[in-house]
C-alpha positions in Angstrom: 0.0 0.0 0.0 1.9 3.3 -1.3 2.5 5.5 1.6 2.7 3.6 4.5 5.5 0.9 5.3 4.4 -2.4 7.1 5.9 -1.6 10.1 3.5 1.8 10.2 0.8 -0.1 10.1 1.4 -2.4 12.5 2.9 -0.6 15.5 0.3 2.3 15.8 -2.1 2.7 18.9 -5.0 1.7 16.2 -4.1 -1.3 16.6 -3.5 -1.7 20.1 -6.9 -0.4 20.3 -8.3 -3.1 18.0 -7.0 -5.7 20.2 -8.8 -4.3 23.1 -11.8 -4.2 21.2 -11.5 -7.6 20.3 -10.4 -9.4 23.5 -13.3 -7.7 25.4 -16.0 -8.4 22.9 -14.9 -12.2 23.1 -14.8 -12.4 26.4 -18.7 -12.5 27.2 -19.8 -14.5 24.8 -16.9 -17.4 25.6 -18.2 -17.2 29.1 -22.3 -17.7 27.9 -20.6 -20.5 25.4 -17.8 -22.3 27.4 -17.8 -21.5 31.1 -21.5 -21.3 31.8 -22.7 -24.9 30.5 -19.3 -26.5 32.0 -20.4 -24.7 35.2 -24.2 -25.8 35.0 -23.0 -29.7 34.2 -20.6 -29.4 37.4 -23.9 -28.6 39.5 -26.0 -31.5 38.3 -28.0 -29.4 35.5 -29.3 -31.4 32.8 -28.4 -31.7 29.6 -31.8 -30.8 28.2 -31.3 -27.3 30.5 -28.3 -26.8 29.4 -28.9 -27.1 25.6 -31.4 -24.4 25.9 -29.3 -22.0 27.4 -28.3 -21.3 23.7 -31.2 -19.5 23.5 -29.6 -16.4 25.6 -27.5 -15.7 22.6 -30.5 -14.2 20.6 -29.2 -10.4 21.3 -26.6 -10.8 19.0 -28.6 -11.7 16.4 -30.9 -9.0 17.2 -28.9 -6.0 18.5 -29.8 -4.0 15.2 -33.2 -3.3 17.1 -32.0 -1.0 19.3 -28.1 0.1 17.4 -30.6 3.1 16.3 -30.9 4.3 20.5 -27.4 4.0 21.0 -26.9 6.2 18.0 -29.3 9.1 18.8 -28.6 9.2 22.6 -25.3 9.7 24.6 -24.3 9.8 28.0 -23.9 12.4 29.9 -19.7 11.6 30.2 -16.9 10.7 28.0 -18.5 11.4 24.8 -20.9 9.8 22.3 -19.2 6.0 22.0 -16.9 5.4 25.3 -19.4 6.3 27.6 -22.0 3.6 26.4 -18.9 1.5 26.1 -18.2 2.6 30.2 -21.5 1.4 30.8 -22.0 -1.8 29.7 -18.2 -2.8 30.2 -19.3 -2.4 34.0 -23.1 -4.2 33.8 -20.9 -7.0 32.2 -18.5 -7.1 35.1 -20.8 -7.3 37.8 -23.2 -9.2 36.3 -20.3 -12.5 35.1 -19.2 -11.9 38.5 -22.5 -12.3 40.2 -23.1 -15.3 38.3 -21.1 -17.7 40.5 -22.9 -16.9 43.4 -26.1 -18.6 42.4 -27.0 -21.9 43.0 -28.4 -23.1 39.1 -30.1 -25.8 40.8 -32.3 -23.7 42.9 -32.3 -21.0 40.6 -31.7 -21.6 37.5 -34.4 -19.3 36.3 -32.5 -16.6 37.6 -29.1 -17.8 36.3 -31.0 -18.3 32.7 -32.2 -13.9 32.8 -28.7 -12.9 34.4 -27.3 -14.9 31.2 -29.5 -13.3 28.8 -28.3 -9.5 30.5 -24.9 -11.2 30.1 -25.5 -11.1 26.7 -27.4 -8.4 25.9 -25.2 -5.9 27.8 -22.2 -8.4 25.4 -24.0 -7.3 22.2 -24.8 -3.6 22.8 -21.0 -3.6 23.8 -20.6 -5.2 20.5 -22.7 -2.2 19.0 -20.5 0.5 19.8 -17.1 -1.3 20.0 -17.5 -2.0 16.1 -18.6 1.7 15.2 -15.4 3.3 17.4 -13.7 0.7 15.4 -14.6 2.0 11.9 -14.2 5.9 13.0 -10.7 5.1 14.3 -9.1 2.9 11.2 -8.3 5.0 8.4 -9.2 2.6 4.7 -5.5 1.3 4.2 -5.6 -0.3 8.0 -9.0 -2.0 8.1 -8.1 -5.0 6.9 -4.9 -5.4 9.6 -7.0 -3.7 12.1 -9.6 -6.0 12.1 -7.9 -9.1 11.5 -5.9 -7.7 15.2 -9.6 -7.8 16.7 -11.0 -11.2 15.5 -8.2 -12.9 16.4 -7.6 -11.1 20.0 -11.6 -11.9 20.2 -10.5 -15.5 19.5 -7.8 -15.6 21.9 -10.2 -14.0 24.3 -12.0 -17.6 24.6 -8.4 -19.1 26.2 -9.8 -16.8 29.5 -13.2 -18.6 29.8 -12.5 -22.0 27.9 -9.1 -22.7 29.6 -8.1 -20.8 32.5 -11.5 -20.6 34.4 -11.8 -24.3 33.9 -8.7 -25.1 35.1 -9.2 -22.5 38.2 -12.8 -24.6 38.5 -10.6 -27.6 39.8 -9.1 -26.0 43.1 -11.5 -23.2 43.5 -15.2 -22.5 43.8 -17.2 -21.3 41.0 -17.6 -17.7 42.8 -14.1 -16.7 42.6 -13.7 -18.6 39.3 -16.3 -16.4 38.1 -15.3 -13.0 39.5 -12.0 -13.9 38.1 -13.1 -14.4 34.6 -15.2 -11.1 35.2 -11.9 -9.0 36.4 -10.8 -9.8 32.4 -13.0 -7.2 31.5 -10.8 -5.0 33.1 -9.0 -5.1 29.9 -12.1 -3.2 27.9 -12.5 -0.8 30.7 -8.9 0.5 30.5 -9.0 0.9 26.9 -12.4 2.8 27.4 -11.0 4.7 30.3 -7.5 6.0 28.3 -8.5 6.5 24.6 -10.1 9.6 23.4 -13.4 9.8 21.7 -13.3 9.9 17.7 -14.3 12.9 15.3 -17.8 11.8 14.3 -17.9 13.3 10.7 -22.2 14.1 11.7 -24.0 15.1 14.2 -26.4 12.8 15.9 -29.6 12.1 14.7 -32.2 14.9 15.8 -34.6 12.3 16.6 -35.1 8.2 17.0 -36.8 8.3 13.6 -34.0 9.6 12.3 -32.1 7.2 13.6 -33.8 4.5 12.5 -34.2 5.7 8.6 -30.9 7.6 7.9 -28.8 4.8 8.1 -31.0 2.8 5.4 -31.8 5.4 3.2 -28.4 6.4 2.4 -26.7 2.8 2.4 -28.9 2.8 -1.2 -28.8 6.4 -2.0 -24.8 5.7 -1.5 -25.0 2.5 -3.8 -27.9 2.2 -5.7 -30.7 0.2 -5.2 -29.3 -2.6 -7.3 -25.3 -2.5 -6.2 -26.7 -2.4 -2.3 -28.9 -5.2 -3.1 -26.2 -7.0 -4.5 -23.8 -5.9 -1.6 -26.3 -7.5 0.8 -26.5 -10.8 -0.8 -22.9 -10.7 -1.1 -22.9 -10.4 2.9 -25.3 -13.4 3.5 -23.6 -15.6 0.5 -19.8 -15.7 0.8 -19.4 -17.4 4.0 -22.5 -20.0 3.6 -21.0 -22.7 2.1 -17.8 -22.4 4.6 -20.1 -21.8 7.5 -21.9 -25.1 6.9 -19.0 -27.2 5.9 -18.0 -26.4 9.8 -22.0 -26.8 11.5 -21.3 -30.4 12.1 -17.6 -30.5 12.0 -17.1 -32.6 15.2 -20.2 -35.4 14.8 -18.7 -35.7 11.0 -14.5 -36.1 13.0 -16.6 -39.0 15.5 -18.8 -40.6 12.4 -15.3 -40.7 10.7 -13.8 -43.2 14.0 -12.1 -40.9 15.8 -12.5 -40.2 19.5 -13.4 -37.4 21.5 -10.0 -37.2 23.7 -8.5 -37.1 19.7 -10.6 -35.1 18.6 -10.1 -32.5 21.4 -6.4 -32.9 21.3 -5.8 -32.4 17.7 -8.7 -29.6 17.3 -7.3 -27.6 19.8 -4.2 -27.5 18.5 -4.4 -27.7 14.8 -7.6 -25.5 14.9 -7.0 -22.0 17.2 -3.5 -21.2 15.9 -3.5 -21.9 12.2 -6.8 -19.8 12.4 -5.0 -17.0 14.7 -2.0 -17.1 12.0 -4.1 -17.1 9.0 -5.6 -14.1 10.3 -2.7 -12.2 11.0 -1.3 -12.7 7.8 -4.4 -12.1 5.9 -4.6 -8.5 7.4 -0.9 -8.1 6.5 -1.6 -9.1 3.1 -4.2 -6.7 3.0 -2.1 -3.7 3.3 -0.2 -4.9 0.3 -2.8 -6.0 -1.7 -5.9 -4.6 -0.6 -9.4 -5.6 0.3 -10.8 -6.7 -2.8 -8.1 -8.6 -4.2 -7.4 -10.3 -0.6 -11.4 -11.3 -1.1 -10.8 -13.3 -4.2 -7.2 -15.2 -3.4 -8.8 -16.2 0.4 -12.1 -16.8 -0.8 -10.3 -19.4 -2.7 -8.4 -20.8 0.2 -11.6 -21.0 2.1 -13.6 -22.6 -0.7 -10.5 -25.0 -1.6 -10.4 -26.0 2.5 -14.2 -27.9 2.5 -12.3 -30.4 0.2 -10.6 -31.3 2.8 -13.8 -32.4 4.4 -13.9 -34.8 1.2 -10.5 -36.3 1.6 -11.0 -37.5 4.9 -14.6 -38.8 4.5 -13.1 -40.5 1.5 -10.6 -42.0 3.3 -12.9 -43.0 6.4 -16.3 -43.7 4.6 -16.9 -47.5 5.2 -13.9 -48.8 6.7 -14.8 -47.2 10.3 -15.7 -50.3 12.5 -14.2 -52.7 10.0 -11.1 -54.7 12.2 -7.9 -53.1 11.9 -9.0 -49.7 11.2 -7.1 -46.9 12.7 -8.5 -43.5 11.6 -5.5 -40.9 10.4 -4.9 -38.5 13.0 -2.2 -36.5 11.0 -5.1 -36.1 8.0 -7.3 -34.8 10.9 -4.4 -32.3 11.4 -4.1 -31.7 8.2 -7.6 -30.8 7.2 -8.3 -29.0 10.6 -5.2 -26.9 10.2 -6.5 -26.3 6.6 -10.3 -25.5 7.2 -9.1 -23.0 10.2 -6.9 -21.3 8.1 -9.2 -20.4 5.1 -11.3 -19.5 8.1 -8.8 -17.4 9.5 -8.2 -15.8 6.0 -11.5 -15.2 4.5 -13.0 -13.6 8.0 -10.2 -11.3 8.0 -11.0 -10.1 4.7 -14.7 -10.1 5.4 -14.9 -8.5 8.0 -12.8 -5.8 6.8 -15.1 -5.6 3.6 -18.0 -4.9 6.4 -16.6 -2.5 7.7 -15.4 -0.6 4.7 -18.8 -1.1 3.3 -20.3 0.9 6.2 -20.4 5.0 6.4 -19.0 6.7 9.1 -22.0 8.8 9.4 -24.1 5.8 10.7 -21.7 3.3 11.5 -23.3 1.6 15.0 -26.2 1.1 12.9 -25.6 0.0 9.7 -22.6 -2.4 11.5 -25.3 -3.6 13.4 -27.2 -4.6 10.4 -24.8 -5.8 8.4 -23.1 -7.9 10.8 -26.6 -9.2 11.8 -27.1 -10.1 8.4 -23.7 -12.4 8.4 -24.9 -14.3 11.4 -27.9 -15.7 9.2 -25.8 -18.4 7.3 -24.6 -19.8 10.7 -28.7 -19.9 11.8 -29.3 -21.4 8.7 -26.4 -23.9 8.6 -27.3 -25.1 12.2 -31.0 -25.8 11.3 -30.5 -27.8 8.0 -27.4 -29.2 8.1 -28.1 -32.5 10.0 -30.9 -33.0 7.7 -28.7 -33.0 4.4 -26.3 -35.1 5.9 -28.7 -37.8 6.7 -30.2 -37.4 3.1 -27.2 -37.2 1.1 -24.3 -38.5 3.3 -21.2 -36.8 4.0 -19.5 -36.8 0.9 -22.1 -35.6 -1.0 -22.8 -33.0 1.7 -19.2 -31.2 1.2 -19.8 -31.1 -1.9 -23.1 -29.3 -2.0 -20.9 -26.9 1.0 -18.7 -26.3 -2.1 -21.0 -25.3 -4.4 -22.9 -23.1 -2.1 -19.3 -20.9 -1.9 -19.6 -20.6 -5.6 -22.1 -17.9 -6.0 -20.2 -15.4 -3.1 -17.2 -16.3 -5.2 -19.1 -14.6 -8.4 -20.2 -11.8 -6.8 -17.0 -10.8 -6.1 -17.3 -9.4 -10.1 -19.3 -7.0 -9.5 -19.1 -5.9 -5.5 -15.1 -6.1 -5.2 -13.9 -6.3 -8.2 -10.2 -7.5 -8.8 -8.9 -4.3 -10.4 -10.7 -1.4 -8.2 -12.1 -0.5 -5.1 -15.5 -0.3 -4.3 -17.3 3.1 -4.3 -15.9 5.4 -2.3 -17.5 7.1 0.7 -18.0 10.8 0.3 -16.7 11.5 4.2 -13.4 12.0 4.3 -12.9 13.1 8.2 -11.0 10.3 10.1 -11.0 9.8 13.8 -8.7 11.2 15.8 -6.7 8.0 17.7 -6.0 8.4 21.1 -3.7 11.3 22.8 -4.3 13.1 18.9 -1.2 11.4 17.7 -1.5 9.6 14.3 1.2 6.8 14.7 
C-alpha cells in the first residue's frame, strides 16, 4: 500500500486499540458458550437445561433493534461512543461476577435472565465497540486492524475455555467467576485511556431519524441494485464455509475418531492456524488490498471444504471394519487447513463490512450488516443434520462447495479485482488516542 510501510501499520495505537476491542468483545460471549454450561453440568443441571441455554444468545442476532438508541442518545460523560462502552463494560463485570454466586439448581431461572443481560449488555458492547472501530481505522488499515480484533476476540476464549476451567478444579465457581469477570478490566482500560473519535455528523435529531438515515443512504450511497447485491454478497460468501464447519465434530466422530482425539488435535491444529491465518491475511491486506485479498482467500476458504472430502473419503466405510485406525495426521491436516481459510476469509470479510459501512451511521448499519452475516450460521445449524442424513457426508461437502460458488461470483461486480468499491463521500478520520496519528 503506497505510503505507508508495514511496520506503520502495524505498530500504531489503532491497533492496540483493535486488540482491546477484540479481547473484550470475546470475552462475554466465551463465558455464555464455554464457562456457563461447563459450570451448570458441574452442578448437576441437565443436559436438556443446558442445551437451551443457547437460546440467551439471541441479542446478538438482534442487536440491530435498538443500534438506532445508542446512536441518537449519549451519556452524559466521556462522549458519544466510550461512555455507552463505560456502561456496559461495568453491567458486564458485575453481572459474570455475580453469576457464581447462584446456586443453578435452585435458581436456575435466575441464572437463565442474568445470562440473557450477560449477553445483551455483550451485544450492545458489540454495537458501539465495532462503530469506534470504523471511525478510528483509516481505509489502508481495516483489513490489519480487524484481523488484530478477531483474532484477540479469539484468543479471548483461552480466559473462559481454559483458564476458568482449570481454576474450577481448586477453586469455587464464585471466585472462578469473579476472576473471569476481572478480564473485562481489559475493555475498561482501553475505554478509560483513549479519546473519543471525530464523528464526521451530528447525531440524529430524533429516533426516527435514527432508525431511517442509516438505510436510506446505504442505497442512496449505492444504488438500489449494487446495495442489493452488496447485501446478498454479505449473507452468500461465507454460507457454504459456514456449513461445511456446523457439524464438524459429529462428521470427525462418524469418521472413528475419539473425542479425547478429537479434542487434542482440534485444539491445537484449529486455534492457531486460524489466529495465523488471520494475521497474515490482514498483512496481506495492506499490500494488496481488500478486494483482491477477497478473491485469493475466498479461494483458500472454498479449496479448505475439500478437505472435508479427503477424509470422508478416506474414512467412509472402513470405520468399524477390524484393523482400522483412523489418520490422526489427516485430521491435522484438514483442521489446520479448514481453520486457516477461516482465519483468511473472515479477516478479509470482516474488513469488507466495515469498509462497506459510512462513518455517518456506523453503530447502525454495522449492526445490520453484521446481523445479516450471522444468518448463514442460523441457517447452517438448522438444515445441516438433515442434508447429511439425506445425502451422506460426501455428497454434503460437496453441496458446501458449491454453495461458496455464487459469493465467489459476486466478487465481479461488489469487489472487483482491479478497483475498489465506491468510495464514501466522508473523508474526516478519527482522531486516535492522545491526537497522535502513529
Amino acid at each position: 500500500m503506497s505510503g505507508i510501510t508495514l511496520r506503520e501499520a502495524i505498530f500504531n495505537r489503532r491497533m492496540l486499540i483493535c486488540i482491546a476491542t477484540g479481547f473484550s468483545s470475546g470475552l462475554p460471549l466465551y463465558v455464555l458458550i464455554q464457562l456457563v454450561p461447563a459450570w451448570l453440568r458441574s452442578e448437576d443441571v441437565s443436559l436438556a437445561a443446558i442445551g437451551l441455554f443457547s437460546l440467551v444468545g439471541f441479542p446478538y442476532t438482534w442487536k440491530f433493534l435498538w443500534s438506532p438508541l445508542m446512536e441518537r442518545y449519549q451519556m452524559p460523560f466521556l462522549g458519544r461512543r466510550r461512555g455507552w462502552l463505560l456502561v456496559t463494560q461495568l453491567l458486564l463485570l458485575l453481572s459474570i461476577g455475580v453469576l457464581g454466586m447462584l446456586n443453578p439448581k435452585v435458581s436456575i431461572w435466575t441464572v437463565a435472565v442474568l445470562c440473557g443481560g450477560v449477553a445483551f449488555f455483550s451485544a450492545s458492547q458489540d454495537i458501539v465497540l465495532d462503530a469506534y472501530r470504523r471511525e478510528i481505522l483509516p481505509d489502508r488499515e481495516l483489513g490489519l486492524g480487524n484481523s488484530f480484533h478477531v483474532n484477540a476476540y479469539r484468543i479471548a476464549g483461552l480466559i473462559p475455555g481454559a483458564l476458568s476451567l482449570v481454576l474450577a478444579d481448586i477453586l469455587p465457581w464464585d471466585q472462578v467467576f469473579l476472576i473471569t469477570a476481572a478480564f473485562m478490566g481489559v475493555g475498561l482500560l482501553m475505554t478509560l485511556m483513549v479519546s473519543e473519535p471525530i464523528h464526521p455528523g451530528a447525531r440524529p435529531k430524533t429516533l426516527a431519524e435514527a432508525v431511517t438515515q442509516p438505510f436510506v443512504e446505504f442505497f442512496k450511497r449505492n444504488g438500489v441494485r449494487q446495495a442489493l447485491l452488496v447485501l446478498t454478497f454479505m449473507f452468500l460468501y461465507k454460507l457454504g464455509d459456514n456449513m461445511a464447519t456446523a457439524l464438524a465434530t459429529p462428521f470427525y466422530l462418524d469418521m472413528g475418531y475419539s473425542k479425547t482425539e478429537i479434542g487434542l488435535v482440534a485444539k491445537n491444529a484449529g486455534l492457531w492456524p486460524m489466529v495465523i491465518g488471520g494475521i497474515l491475511g490482514g498483512l496481506l491486506m495492506v499490500r494488496i488490498g481488500i478486494n483482491k485479498s477477497l478473491w485469493l482467500f475466498g479461494v483458500v476458504q472454498m479449496a479448505s471444504i475439500l478437505g472435508f472430502i479427503l477424509l470422508s473419503e478416506a474414512n467412509v466405510g472402513r470405520v468399524g471394519t477390524p484393523g482400522f485406525e483412523p489418520n490422526l495426521w489427516l485430521l491435522a491436516l484438514v483442521i489446520s487447513f479448514e481453520y486457516l481459510g477461516v482465519g483468511l476469509g473472515t479477516a478479509a470479510f470482516v474488513a469488507f463490512i466495515a469498509r462497506t459501512t459510512s462513518k455517518h451511521h456506523t453503530a447502525t448499519q454495522l449492526a445490520l450488516f453484521t446481523a445479516l452475516t450471522a444468518l448463514p450460521r442460523t441457517f447452517a445449524n438448522a438444515t445441516t443434520g438433515f442434508i447429511v442424513e439425506r445425502v451422506g457426508w460426501t455428497e454434503f461437502y460437496l453441496i458446501c462447495t458449491a454453495l461458496a460458488v455464487p459469493g465467489m461470483l459476486l466478487l465481479m461486480v461488489v469487489a472487483p479485482w482491479k478497483g475498489n468499491s465506491k468510495p464514501e463521500s466522508v473523508t474526516v478520520m478519527a482522531k486516535p488516542i492522545e491526537r497522535n496519528p502513529d
